[in-house]
N, C-alpha and C positions, 0 to 999 in steps of 0.2 A: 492393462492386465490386472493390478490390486486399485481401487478406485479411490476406495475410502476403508478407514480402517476404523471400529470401535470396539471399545475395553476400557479394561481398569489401568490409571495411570501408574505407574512402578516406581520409576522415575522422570525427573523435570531438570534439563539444566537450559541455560541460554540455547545451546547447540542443539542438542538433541534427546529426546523422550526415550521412555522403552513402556511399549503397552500391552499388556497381558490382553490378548484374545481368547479362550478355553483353553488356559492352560500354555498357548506359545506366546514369547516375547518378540514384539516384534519393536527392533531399533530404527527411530526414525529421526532423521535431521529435520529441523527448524527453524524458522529464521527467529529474531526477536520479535517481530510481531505477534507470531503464533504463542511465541513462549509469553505473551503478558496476555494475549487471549483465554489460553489456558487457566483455569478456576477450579474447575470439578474433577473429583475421583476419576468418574467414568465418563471419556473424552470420544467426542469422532474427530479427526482428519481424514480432510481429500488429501487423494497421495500421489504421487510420481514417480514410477520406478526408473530410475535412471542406470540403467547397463550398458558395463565395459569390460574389456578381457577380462583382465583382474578381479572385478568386484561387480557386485549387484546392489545399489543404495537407494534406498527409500528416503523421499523428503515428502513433509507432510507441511500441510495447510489447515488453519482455522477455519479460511473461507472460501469458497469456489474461487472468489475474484484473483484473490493472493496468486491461488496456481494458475491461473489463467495468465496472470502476466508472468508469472516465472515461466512457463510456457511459451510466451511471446519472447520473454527477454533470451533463452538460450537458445532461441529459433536464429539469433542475431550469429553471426560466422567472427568466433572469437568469444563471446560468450559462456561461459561452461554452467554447469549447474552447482560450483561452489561458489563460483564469482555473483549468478544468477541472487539466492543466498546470502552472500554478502549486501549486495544492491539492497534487497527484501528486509535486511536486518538494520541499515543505514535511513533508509527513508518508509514511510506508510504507503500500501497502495495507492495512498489521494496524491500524495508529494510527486510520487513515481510517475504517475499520467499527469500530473501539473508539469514537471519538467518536460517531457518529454513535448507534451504538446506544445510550450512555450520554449523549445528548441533551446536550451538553458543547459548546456554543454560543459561549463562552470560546475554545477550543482552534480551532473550525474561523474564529472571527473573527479569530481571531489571523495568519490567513494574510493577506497582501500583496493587498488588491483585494475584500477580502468585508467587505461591513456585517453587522451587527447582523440586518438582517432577511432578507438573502441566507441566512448562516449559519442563520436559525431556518427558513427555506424548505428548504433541504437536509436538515434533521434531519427535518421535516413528510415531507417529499418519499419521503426515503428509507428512512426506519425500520422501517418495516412489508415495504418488498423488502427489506431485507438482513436482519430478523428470519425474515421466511417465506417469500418468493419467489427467495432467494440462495444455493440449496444450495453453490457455488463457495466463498463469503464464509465461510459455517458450517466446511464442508471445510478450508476455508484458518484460518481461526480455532481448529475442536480442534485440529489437525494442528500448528499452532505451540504452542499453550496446552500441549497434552499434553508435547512434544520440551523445553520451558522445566521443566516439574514432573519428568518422570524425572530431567533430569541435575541440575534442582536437588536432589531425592530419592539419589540417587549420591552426589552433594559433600557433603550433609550427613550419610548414613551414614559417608563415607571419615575424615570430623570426629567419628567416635565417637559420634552420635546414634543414639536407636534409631527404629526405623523409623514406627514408627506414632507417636508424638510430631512427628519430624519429616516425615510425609503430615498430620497435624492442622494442624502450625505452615503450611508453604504451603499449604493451601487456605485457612487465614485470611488468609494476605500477598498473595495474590493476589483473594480478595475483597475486602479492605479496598483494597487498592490494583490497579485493574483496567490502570492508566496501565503495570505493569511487564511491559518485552517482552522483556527479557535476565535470562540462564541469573544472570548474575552480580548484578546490581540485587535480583533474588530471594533469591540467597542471600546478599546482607548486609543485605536486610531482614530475613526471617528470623532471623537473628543476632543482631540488634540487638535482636529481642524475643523470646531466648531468656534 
């Protein structure tokens, strides 16, 4: 129904924005991600109107991928769209399809409002769309994977390694440890077992 919404930002908190369109304010929820993506005056969010007797709620996204798994995530039976939210606010899209895929049941119960069996419903749920029906998710996954191994492959040539020792050493630090999403956590893993 409202797809994407852009304006002048009003207001900014953790929760949620208010963005002046010509004149109308519109209140929209966010998770933390959105709200550290957020920088400029005049902002777009994708959005998702989420309607119920009661109320009509708008939550907004920095980036298509974000609502796409918010999307997937409240498609899950038990799921709602503040808990969804919660998730989105707790971990990054990468974390989100890292756990998920890596059935890490642990990590997604760990969030604020998810049981044990909720958590194993999501992994049920999802694993097989974000393994094969999530080209976005894949997209967004080499796209970081890849940007993490070159400049960790750069820092550890500029440190006097040679090159194909260190292409060996990270594709083992990053298979043994799938959890690492920073240039730097990489390369002092790395290090540590050189």
């Amino acid at each position: 129904m409202i797809t994407h919404i852009h304006g002048k930002l009003i207001e900014k908190t953790p929760t949620h924005v208010i963005i002046d369109v010509n004149g109308v304010g519109y209140e929209i929820k966010i998770s933390l991600q959105t709200f550290s993506s957020i920088k400029d005056e005049f902002c777009k969010l994708y959005t998702h109107l989420s309607i119920k007797e009661d109320s009509h709620t708008l939550f907004g996204f920095f980036e298509e991928n974000e609502r796409f798994l918010f999307r997937q995530l409240i498609s899950v039976s038990g799921v709602g769209p503040s808990t969804a939210q919660v998730i989105l606010s707790t971990y990054s899209s990468n974390e989100i399809i890292q756990h998920i895929s890596m059935a890490d049941v642990k990590a997604i119960e760990s969030v604020k409002g998810i049981g044990a069996k909720t958590a194993q419903r999501i992994i049920v749920d999802l694993k097989d769309k974000i393994s094969k029906g999530m080209p976005t998710a894949d997209l967004l996954f080499d796209k970081i994977d890849n940007t993490i191994k070159d400049e960790a492959l750069s820092a550890l040539l500029a440190l006097g390694f040679s090159k194909k020792g260190a292409e060996v050493k990270i594709d083992k630090v990053l298979k043994s440890n799938p959890e690492i999403t920073t240039v730097e956590k990489l390369v002092k893993t790395a290090l540590s077992q050189m």
